[in-house]
N, C-alpha and C positions, 0 to 999 in steps of 0.2 A: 371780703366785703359783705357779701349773707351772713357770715356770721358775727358782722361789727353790727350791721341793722337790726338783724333780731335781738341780740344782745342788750341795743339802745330804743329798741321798742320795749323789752320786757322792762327795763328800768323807766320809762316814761308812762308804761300803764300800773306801774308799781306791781306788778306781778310775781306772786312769790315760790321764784325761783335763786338757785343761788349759782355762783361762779361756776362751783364746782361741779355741778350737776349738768350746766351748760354747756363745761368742757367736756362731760362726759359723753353726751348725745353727738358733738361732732367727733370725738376721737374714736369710737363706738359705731361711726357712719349709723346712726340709728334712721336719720334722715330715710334710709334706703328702704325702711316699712312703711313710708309713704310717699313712696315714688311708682312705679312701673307694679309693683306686688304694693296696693294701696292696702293694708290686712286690715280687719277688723277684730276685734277685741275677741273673739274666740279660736285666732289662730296666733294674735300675740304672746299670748297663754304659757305655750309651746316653745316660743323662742329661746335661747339661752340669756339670762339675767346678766347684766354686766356687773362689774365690779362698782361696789356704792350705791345701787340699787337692790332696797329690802326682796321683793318680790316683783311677779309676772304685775300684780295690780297697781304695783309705783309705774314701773315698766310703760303698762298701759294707760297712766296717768300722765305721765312723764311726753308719751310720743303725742296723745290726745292736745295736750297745753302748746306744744310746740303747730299744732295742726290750726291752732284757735287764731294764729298768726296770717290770716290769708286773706282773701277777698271776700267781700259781702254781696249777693247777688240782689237782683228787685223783688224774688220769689217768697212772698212772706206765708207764714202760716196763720192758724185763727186768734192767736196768741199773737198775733204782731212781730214775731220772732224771723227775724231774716234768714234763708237758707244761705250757706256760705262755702264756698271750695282753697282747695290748698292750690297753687302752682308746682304741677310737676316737674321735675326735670326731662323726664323721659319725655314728656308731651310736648317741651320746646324742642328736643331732636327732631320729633314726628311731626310737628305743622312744619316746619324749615323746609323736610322731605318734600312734604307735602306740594307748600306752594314753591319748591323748586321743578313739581312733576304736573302742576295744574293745568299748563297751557298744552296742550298736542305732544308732548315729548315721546312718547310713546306710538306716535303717528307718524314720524315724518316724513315716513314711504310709504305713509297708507293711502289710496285713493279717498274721496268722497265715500262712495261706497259702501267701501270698507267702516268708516265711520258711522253712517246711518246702521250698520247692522250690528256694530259692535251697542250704540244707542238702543236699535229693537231690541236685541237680545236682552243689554240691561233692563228694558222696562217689563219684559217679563219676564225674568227672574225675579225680578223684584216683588211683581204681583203675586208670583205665586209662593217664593220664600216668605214672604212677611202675613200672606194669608196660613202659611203652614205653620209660622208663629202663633197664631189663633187656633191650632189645633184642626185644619182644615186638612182631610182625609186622601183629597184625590192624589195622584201621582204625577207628579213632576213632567212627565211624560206627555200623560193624557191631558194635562193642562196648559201646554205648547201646543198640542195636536188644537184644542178645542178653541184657544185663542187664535191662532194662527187660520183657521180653515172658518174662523167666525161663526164656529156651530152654537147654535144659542143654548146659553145653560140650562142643568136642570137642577141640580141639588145644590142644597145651600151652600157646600163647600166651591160650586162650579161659580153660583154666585158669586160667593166674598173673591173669587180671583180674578173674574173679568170684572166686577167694581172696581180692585188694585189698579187694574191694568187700566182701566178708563183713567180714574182718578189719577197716577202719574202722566197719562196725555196731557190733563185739564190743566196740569200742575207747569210739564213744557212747555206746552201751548198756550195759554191764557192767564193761569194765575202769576207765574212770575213777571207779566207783562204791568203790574200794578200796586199798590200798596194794599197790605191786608185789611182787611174789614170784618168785624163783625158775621155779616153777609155770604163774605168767602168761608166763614168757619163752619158757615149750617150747610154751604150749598156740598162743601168739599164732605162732610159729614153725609149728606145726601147719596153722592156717588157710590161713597166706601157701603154704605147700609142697605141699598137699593134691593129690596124685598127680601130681606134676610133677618129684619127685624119681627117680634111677634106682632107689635103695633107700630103700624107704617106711620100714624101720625106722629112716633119717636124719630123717623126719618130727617125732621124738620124740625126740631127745637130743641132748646138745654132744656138739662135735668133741674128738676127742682126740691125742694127738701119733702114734695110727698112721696116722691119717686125709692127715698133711701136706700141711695146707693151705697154698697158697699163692696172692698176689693178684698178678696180671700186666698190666700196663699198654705198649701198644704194646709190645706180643712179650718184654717183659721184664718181669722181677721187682720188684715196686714194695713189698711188703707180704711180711713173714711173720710171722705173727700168734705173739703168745705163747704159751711151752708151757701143759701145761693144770695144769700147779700154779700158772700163775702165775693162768691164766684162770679158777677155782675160786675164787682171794683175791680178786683184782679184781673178777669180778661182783657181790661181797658188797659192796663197797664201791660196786659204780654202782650197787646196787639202795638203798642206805641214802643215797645222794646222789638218786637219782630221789624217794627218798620224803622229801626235804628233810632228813635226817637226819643231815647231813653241811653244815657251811656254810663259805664263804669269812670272811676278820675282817674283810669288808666287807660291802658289799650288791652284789652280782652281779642285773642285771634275770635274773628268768624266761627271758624268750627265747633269751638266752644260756646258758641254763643247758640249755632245752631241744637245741641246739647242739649242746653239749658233749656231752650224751647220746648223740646222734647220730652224732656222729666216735666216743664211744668204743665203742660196740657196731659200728661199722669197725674201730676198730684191735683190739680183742678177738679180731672173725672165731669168736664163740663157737657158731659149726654148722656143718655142713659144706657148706651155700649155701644161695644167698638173703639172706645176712646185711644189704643195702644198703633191701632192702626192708622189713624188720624193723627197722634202724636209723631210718630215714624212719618208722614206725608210731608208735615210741615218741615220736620229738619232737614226733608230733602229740597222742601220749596227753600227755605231761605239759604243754602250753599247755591245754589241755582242760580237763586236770584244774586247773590252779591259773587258770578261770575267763579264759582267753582263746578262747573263742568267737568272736570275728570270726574265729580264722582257718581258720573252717567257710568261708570265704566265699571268700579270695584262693585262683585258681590257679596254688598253687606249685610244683608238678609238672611241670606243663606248661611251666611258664616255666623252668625247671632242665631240663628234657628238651633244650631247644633250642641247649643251651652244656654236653652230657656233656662233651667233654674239659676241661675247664674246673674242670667238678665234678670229676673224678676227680682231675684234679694240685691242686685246692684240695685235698687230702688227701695225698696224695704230698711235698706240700712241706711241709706240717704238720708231717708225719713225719721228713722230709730234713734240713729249714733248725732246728736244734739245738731238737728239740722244741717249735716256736710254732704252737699254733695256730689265731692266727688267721688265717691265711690261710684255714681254711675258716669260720670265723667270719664274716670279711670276704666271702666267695661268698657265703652264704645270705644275709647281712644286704643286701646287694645286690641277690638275687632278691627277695627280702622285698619291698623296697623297690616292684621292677619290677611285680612282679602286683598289689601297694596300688595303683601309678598305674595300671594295666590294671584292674582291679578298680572303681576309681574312674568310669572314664572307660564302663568296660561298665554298671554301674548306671546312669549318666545315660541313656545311649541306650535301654537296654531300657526305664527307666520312662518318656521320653519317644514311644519309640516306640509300646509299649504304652499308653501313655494317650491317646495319637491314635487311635488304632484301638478301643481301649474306648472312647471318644466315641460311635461313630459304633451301638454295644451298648445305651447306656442306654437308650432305648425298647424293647427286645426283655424281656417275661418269659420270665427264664433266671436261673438262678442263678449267684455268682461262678466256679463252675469250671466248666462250660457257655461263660459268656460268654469265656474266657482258651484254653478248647478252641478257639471261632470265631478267636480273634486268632491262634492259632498257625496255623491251616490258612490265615487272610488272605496268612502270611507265607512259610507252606511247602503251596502248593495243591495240590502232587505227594505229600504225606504220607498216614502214616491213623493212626490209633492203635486199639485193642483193649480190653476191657472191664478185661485183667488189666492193661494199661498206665496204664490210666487212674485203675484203682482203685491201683498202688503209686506212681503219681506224686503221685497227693493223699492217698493214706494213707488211705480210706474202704473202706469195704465193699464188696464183690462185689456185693451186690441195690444199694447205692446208687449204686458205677458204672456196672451196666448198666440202672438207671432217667434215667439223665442220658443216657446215649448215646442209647436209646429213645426219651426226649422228644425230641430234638434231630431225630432222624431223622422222627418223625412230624410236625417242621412243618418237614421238607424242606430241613434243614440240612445235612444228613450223613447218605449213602445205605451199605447193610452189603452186603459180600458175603463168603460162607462160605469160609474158607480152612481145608482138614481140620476138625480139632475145633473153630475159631476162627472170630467173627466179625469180620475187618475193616473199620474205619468209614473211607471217605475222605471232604472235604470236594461236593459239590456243586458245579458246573463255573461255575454264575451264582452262586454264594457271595457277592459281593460287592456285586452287583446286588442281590439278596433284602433282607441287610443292610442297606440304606441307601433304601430305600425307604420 
């Protein structure tokens, strides 16, 4: 059937190609250089030439013509030229996955609890992987330590990661509560930038063509964003496409839609920096908002952190290779994929680990976050945690985190010593001994 449609498309736009050639691309699976391995023309090169095929540069012409075959996005450039992607195959396996794993699947013996921390944790990884995307210095570590215990930042990198962290509350909390605006673009821009800029009055408004901006990629010019008449009309347009107001004459998944969002507040470049980390907020605002919630859970940050040159030329070639793109459609839906199977594989261990180690808790009266306190300190016996850690890790009250900490300590669980204003609780040295007795 795809291959009678494209067949009877290329002969309705009078395109010249011919039978033979047509036959050749499906017998040839050549389809498969723009599927899951989406290549660009510098790795097509390389490939082995089929039979009837002069060289790599027909080859590349050849898979190119067949790619021209796809959808048209709303995303234009200054030339009025419409950005456009291919439908992959692999991408209809991976949303199926997907919205068959959207709802709780992954929960269905997990307390409340357990859900709120599986959420904390995502939000700061997230802050702090996608600030580490920017080239932000501090350690993964010390940037849990420093969110967690609400120690107020100091260097710009501590900045840009409690901004992340605010900015995804804003995004839970309030922004998915409404349709986007204008308004929501500068104020969400506001959080992400929050004294990290040279000029704070940049905190608060789009770039303008005095600003001249431009985006450089290994010492050269990769990006220069449209003027601002252009960027004035277009935002109207990604704002009326963010709020579904704006549709394909087909069905386009979410996912990809949230995507598209993403690259286009990149090629926009509507401030005068930071724009990749605001780009990245919004694709998590609108899965959020159109009820994708599992993807509070995958770490996609982190797993895109580890392949930057990768992510950047997946945009570069978007932009390069005659407006396609998927090429960066094809990167993230690939990450996607990676932290689903990382995601996947981390849930089995922690709840199996954890539920070995809770075994050995059911005789002790203690209450569940009590008991999940003892399992962390089994695992980390050099740790301590603090009444304000304990209480924003489980979301409770001040008087009720430090009555859990204080019961624990009085049957010699977890002994406090006075650090300044704060009391640190570490585990007990026979912790384990005590327990299982």
């Amino acid at each position: 059937m795809q291959e009678k449609y494209i067949l009877e498309k290329c002969i309705i736009e009078e395109l010249s190609i011919t039978k033979e050639k047509f036959d050749i691309f499906f017998k040839n699976n050549l389809n498969k250089y723009s599927d899951e391995d989406y290549l660009y023309r510098d790795k097509i090169k390389y490939k082995d030439i089929p039979k009837w095929i002069h060289d790599s540069k027909e080859l590349w012409w050849f898979i190119k013509f067949m790619r021209n075959l796809n959808y048209i996005t709303p995303i234009s450039d200054e030339k009025w030229e419409f950005f456009k992607f291919w439908e992959l195959q692999f991408s209809k396996e991976l949303l199926h996955e997907i919205d068959k794993n959207a709802s709780w699947i992954f929960f269905t013996n997990s307390s409340e609890t357990d859900k709120k921390l599986f959420i904390a944790n995502w939000m700061l990884e997230e802050a702090i992987s996608s600030s580490q995307l920017e080239w932000a210095s501090t350690t993964t570590k010390e940037a849990k330590k420093m969110i967690k215990e609400k120690r107020k930042p100091i260097t710009d990198d501590e900045k840009m990661i409690v901004n992340n962290y605010e900015a995804m509350n804003y995004i839970r909390n309030d922004l998915i509560k409404k349709e986007l605006e204008e308004w929501d673009l500068l104020y969400l821009q506001k959080i992400l930038t929050k004294d990290t800029l040279e000029y704070k009055e940049d905190e608060w408004r789009f770039r303008t063509d005095k600003d001249s901006i431009i985006v450089e990629f290994e010492r050269k010019i990769a990006h220069i964003p449209p003027n601002q008449k252009i960027l004035k009309s277009e935002l109207k347009k990604l704002i009326d496409f963010a709020n579904n107001k704006w549709s394909f004459n087909t069905f386009v998944h979410p996912i990809i839609k949230a995507i598209l969002i993403h690259f286009w507040i990149w090629y926009l470049h509507p401030f005068c920096d930071w724009n990749w980390r605001t780009a990245r907020a919004l694709f998590y605002w609108y899965l959020l908002k159109n009820d994708y919630y599992w993807f509070s859970y995958i770490p996609l940050s982190s797993v895109i952190k580890k392949s930057k040159i990768d992510y950047a030329k997946s945009y570069i070639y978007s932009e390069q290779d005659d407006s396609d793109v998927t090429y960066f459609i094809n990167y993230n839906l690939r990450k996607i994929k990676l932290a689903l199977t990382r995601f996947k594989e981390d849930i089995n261990n922690r709840f199996k680990k954890n539920h070995n180690n809770l075994k050995k808790l059911y005789h002790l009266n203690l209450n569940d976050r009590q008991k999940k306190l003892l399992v962390y300190f089994i695992e980390n016996m050099y740790s301590f945690t603090t009444p304000m850690t304990h209480m924003n890790y489980y979301n409770i009250s001040k008087k009720t985190s430090i009555n859990d900490l204080k019961d624990l300590e009085k049957k010699w669980y977890i002994y406090s010593i006075k650090s300044w204003r704060s009391l640190n609780y570490f585990p007990v040295e026979w912790l384990i001994n005590k327990i299982e007795k």
